[in-house]
C-alpha positions as CSV (number, residue, x, y, z in Angstrom):
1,X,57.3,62.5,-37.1
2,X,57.3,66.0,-39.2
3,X,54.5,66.9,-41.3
4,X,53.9,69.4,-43.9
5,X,50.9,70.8,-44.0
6,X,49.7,73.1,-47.6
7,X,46.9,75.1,-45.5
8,X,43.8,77.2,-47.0
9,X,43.6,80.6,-48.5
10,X,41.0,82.1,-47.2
11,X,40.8,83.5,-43.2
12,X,37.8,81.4,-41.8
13,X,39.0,78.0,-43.4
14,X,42.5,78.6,-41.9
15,X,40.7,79.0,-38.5
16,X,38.4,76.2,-39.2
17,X,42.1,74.4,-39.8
18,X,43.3,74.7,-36.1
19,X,40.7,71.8,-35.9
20,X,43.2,69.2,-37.9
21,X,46.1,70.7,-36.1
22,X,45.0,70.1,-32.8
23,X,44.1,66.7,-33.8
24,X,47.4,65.7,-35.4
25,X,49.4,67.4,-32.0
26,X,46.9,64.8,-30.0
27,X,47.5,61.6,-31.9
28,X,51.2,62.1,-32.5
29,X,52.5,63.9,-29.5
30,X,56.3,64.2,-30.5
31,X,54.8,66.0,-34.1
32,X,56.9,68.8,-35.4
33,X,53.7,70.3,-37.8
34,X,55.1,73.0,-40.4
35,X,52.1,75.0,-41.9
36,X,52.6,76.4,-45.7
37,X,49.8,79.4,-45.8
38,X,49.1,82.7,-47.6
39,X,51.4,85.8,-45.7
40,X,47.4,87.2,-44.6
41,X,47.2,83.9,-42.5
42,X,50.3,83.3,-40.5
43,X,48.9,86.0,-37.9
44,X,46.4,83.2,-37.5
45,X,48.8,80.7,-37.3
46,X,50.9,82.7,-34.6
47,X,48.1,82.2,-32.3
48,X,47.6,78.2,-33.3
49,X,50.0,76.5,-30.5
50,X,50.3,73.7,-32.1
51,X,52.4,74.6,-35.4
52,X,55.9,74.5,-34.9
53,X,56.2,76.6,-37.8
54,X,55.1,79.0,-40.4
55,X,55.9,78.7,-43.8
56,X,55.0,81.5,-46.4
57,X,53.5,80.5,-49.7
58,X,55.1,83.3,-52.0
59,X,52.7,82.5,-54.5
60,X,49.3,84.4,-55.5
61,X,46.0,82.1,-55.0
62,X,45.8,82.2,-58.3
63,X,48.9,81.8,-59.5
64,X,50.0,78.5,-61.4
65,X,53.5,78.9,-61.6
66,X,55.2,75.9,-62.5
67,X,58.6,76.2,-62.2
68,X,58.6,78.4,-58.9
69,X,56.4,75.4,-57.2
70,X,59.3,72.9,-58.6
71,X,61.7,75.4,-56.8
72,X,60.0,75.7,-53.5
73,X,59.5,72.1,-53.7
74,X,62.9,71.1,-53.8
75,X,63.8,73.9,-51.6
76,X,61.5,72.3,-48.9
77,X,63.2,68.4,-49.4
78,X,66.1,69.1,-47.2
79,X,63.6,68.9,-44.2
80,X,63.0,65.5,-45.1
81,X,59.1,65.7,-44.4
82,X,57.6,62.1,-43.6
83,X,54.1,63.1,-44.5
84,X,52.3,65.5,-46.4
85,X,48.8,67.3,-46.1
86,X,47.2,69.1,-48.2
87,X,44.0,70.8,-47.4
88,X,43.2,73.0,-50.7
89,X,41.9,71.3,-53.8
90,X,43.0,72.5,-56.3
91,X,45.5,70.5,-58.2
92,X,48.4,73.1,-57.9
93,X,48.1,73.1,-54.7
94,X,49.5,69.1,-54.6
95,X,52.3,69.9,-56.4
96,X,54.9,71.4,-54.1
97,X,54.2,67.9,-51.7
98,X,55.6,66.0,-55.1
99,X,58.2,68.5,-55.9
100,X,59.3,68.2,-52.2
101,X,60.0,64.3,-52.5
102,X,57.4,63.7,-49.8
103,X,56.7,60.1,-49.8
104,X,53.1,60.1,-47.9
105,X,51.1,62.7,-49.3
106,X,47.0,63.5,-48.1
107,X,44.2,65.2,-49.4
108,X,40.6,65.1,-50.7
109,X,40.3,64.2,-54.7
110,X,39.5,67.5,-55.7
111,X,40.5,68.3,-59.5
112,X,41.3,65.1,-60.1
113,X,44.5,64.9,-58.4
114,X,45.6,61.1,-59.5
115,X,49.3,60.4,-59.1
116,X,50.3,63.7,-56.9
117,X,48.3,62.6,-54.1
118,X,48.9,58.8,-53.1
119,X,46.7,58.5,-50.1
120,X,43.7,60.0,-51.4
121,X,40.4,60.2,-50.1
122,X,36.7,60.8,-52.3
123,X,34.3,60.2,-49.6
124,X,33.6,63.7,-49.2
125,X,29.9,63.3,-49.0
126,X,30.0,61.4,-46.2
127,X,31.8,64.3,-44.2
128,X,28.8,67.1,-44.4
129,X,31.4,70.1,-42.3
130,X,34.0,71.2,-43.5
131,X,36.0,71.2,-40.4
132,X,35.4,67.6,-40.2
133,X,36.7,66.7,-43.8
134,X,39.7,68.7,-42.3
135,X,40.3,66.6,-39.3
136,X,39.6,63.0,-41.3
137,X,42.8,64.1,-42.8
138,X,44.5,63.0,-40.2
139,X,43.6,59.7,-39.8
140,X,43.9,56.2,-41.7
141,X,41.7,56.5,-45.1
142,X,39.9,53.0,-44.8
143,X,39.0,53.9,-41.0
144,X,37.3,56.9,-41.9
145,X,34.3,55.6,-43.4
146,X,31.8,59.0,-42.7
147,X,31.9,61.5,-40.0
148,X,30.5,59.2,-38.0
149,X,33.9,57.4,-37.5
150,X,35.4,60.7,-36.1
151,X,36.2,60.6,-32.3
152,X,35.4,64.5,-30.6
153,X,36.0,66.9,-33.2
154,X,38.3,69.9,-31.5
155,X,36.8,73.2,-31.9
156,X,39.7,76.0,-32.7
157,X,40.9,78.2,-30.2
158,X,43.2,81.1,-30.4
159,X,45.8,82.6,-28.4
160,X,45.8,86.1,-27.2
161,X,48.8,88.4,-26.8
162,X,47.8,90.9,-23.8
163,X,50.7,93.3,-24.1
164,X,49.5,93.8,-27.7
165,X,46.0,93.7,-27.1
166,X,46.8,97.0,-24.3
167,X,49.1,98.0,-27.0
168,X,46.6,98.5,-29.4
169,X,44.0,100.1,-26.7
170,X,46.0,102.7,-26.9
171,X,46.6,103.1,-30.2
172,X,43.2,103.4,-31.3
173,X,42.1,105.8,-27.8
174,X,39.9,102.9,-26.7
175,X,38.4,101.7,-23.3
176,X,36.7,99.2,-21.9
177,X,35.0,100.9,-19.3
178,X,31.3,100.4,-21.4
179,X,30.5,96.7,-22.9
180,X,31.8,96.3,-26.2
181,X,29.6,95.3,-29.5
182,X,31.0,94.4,-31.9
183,X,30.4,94.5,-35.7
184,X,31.7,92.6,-38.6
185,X,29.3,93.6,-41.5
186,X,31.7,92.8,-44.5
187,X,31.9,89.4,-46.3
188,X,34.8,88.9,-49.0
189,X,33.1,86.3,-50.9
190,X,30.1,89.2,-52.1
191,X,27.4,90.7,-51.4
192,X,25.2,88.0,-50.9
193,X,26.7,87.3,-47.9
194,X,26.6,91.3,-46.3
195,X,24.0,92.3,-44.1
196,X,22.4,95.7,-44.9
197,X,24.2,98.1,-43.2
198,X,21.0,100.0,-42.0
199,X,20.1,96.6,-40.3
200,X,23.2,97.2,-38.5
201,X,23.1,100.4,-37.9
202,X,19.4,99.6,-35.9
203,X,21.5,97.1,-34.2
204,X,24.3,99.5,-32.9
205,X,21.6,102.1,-32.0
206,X,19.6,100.3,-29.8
207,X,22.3,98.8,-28.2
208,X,24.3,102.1,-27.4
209,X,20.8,103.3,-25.8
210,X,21.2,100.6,-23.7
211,X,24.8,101.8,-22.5
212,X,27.0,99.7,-24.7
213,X,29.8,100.8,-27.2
214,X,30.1,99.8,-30.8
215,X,33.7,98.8,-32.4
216,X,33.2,97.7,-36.0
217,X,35.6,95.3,-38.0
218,X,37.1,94.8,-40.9
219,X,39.2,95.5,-44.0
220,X,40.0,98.0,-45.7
221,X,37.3,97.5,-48.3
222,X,34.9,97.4,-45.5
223,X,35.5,101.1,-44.4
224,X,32.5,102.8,-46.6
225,X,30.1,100.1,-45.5
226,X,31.7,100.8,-41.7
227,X,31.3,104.5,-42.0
228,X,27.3,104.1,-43.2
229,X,26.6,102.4,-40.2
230,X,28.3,105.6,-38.1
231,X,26.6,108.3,-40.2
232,X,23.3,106.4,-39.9
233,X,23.4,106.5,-36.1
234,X,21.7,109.9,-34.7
235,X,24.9,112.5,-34.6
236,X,24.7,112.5,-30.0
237,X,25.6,108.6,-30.7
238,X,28.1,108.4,-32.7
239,X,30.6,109.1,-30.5
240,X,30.4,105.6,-29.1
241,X,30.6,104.0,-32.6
242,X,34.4,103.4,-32.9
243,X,35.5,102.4,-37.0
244,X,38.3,100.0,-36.6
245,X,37.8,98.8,-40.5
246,X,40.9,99.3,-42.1
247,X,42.8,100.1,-39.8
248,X,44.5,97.0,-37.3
249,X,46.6,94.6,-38.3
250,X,45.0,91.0,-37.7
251,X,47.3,90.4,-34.8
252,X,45.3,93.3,-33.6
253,X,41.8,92.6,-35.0
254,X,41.7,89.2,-32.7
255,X,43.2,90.8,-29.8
256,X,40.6,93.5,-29.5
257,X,37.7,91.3,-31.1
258,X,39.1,89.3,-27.5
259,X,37.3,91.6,-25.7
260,X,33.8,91.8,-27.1
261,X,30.7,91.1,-24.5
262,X,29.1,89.9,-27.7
263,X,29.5,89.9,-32.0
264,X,27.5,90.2,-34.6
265,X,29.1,89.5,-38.0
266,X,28.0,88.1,-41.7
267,X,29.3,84.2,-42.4
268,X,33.3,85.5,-43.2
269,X,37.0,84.9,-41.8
270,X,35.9,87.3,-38.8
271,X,32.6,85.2,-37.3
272,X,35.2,82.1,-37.6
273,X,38.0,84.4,-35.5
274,X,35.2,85.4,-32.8
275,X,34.0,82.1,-32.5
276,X,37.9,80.5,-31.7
277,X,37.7,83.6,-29.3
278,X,34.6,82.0,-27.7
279,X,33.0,85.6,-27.7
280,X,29.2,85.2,-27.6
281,X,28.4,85.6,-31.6
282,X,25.5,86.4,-33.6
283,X,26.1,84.9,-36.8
284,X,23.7,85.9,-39.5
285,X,23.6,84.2,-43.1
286,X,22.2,84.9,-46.4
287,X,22.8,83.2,-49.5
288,X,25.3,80.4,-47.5
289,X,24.4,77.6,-44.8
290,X,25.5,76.7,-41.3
291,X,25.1,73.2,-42.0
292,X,28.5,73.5,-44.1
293,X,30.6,76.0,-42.3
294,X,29.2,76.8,-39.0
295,X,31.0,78.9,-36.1
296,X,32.4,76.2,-33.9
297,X,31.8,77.5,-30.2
298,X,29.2,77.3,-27.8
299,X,27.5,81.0,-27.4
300,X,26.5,81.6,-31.4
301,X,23.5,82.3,-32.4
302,X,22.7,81.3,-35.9
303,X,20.2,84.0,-37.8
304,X,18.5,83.5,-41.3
305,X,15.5,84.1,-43.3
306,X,13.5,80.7,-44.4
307,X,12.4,81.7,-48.4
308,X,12.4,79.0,-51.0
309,X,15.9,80.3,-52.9
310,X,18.4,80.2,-49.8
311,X,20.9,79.0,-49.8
312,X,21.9,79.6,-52.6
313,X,25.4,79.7,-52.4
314,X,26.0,82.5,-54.9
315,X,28.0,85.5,-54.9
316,X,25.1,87.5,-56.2
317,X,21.5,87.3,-55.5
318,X,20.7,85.4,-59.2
319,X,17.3,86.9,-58.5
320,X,18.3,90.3,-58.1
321,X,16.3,90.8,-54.6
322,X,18.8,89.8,-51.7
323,X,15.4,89.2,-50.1
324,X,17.4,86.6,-47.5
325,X,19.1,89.4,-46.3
326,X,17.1,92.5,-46.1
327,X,14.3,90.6,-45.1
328,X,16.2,89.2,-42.0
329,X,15.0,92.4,-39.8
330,X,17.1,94.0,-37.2
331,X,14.8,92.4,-34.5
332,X,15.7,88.9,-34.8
333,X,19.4,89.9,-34.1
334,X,18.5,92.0,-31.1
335,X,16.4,89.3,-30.0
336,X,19.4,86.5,-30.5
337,X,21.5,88.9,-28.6
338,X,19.2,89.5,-25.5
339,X,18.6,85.3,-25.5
340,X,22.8,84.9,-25.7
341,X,23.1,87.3,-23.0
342,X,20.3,85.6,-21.0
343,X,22.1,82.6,-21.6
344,X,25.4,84.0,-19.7
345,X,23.7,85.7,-16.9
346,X,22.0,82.1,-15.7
347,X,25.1,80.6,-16.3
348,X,26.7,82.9,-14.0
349,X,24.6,82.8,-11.5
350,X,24.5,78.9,-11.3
């Protein structure tokens, strides 16, 4: 069997995707899965062992383009796909399946997506995770009923390149001799999702006292935030405080993320990439949920504030406040990080 598979946008979805993939490589072991993403995913696929192959989408996220999908469409036919599946839902996102001639095609309803999908499912309600209306996609539609009906739902898990993880210890003049915190404190979706970044910086201080290093995360947009948190440390600090925001590759990012004794990082691509690393994670959330998108590993701890207007879901505080997040005080994360690390040293020790 070969399947096609039109994969998410965004980082932590695509991670959250590994789930589907492992499932289709488990109940169709002589699979040959191609994956159609965004060029700022296939590093993520790189490390997914179970696609065959990458595929480039050439297209914007936002970008309809008619008559290039017809092209890549047809371009795609000679590989004679038996089975198409397309996790987006947007409706342009089903048309390069059609275009492509492939006869099974898969996917939720979405905006209203009659007559490009023909095996379409609407039950999404009854699948409360994301990752697990992922992985329903990959079985029968009238045996999937609810999540219920799921057998074991994979968690992802990423591959790690060792030469290039030394490779990029070098590059940026960094050891490992000292634990390694690490910080994620940016969020693409909007504020509403970014910690304070003098929460962090309380974070970072206290554990530096307590003979750690800091490496902090990111894009490039996440630099200024990145450098607050340095600058807000007292200046004999500092040195430990290494910005790595703006300036890896992702190839890099999960290689050296590999090597954290423990993260903290807002709900974004990053807290998905340290969970498939199974690093121990403090996730903290503002204006989203973890009952929709949490990390999927074992050592997470899940921080949030309890007032009436969260979650809210919303780029923007709508009440102008962000109370979810600056009210959720650097204490509670020190205090997940000190259980997490707890955790691990009775687990050792057993």
């Amino acid at each position: 069997m070969k399947i096609l598979v039109i994969g998410p946008s965004w980082v932590g979805d695509m991670v959250m995707s590994q789930s589907l993939y492992i499932t289709l490589k488990r109940e169709y072991p002589n699979l040959e899965l191609h994956v159609m993403a965004p060029a700022w995913c296939c590093a993520l696929l790189e490390r997914m062992p179970e696609v065959d192959k990458t595929i480039v989408m050439p297209l914007g996220h936002g970008d309809f383009k008619l008559v290039e999908r017809f092209r890549l469409g047809r371009a795609l036919a000679k590989d004679n796909y038996d089975w198409a599946i397309i996790q987006p839902n947007s409706l342009k996102s089903a048309l390069i399946p059609l275009f492509a001639g492939i006869e099974k095609r898969t996917g939720w309803k979405g905006e209203s997506r009659y007559g490009l999908l023909n095996d379409l499912r609407s039950n999404k309600v009854a699948f409360p995770l994301m990752v697990e209306r992922y992985v329903a996609l990959a079985y029968p539609k009238l045996e999937m009923a609810d999540a219920h009906c799921l057998p074991t739902v994979p968690w992802p898990k990423l591959t790690i390149d060792k030469s290039n993880q030394q490779a990029a210890l070098q590059e940026f003049s960094l050891s490992c001799t000292k634990q390694i915190l690490s910080l994620c404190p940016g969020a693409e979706f909007g504020p509403s999702k970014r910690w304070p970044e003098h929460h962090y910086a309380e974070v970072a201080k206290q554990q530096i006292e307590q003979g750690k290093q800091v490496w902090i995360f990111g894009s490039a947009k996440d630099v200024p935030v990145a450098e607050t948190i340095r600058t807000t440390l007292p200046s004999e600090l500092q040195a430990h405080c290494h910005i790595l925001a703006g300036k890896t590759s992702l190839h890099q990012a999960i290689d050296l993320m590999a090597l954290s004794s423990m993260v903290v990082s807002n709900d974004s691509g990053l807290m998905h990439i340290a969970a498939a690393l199974q690093r121990p994670l403090v996730a903290v959330y503002g204006s989203t949920s973890p009952k929709y998108t949490p990390p999927l590993a074992e050592k997470v701890a899940i921080v949030h504030t309890d007032i009436e207007c969260r979650p809210c879901f919303q780029r923007e505080c709508p009440l102008g406040h962000l109370k979810c997040l600056k009210e959720l005080y650097p204490q509670q994360v020190l205090t997940a990080i000190d259980s997490l690390e707890t955790a691990h040293y009775i687990r050792e020790k057993q």
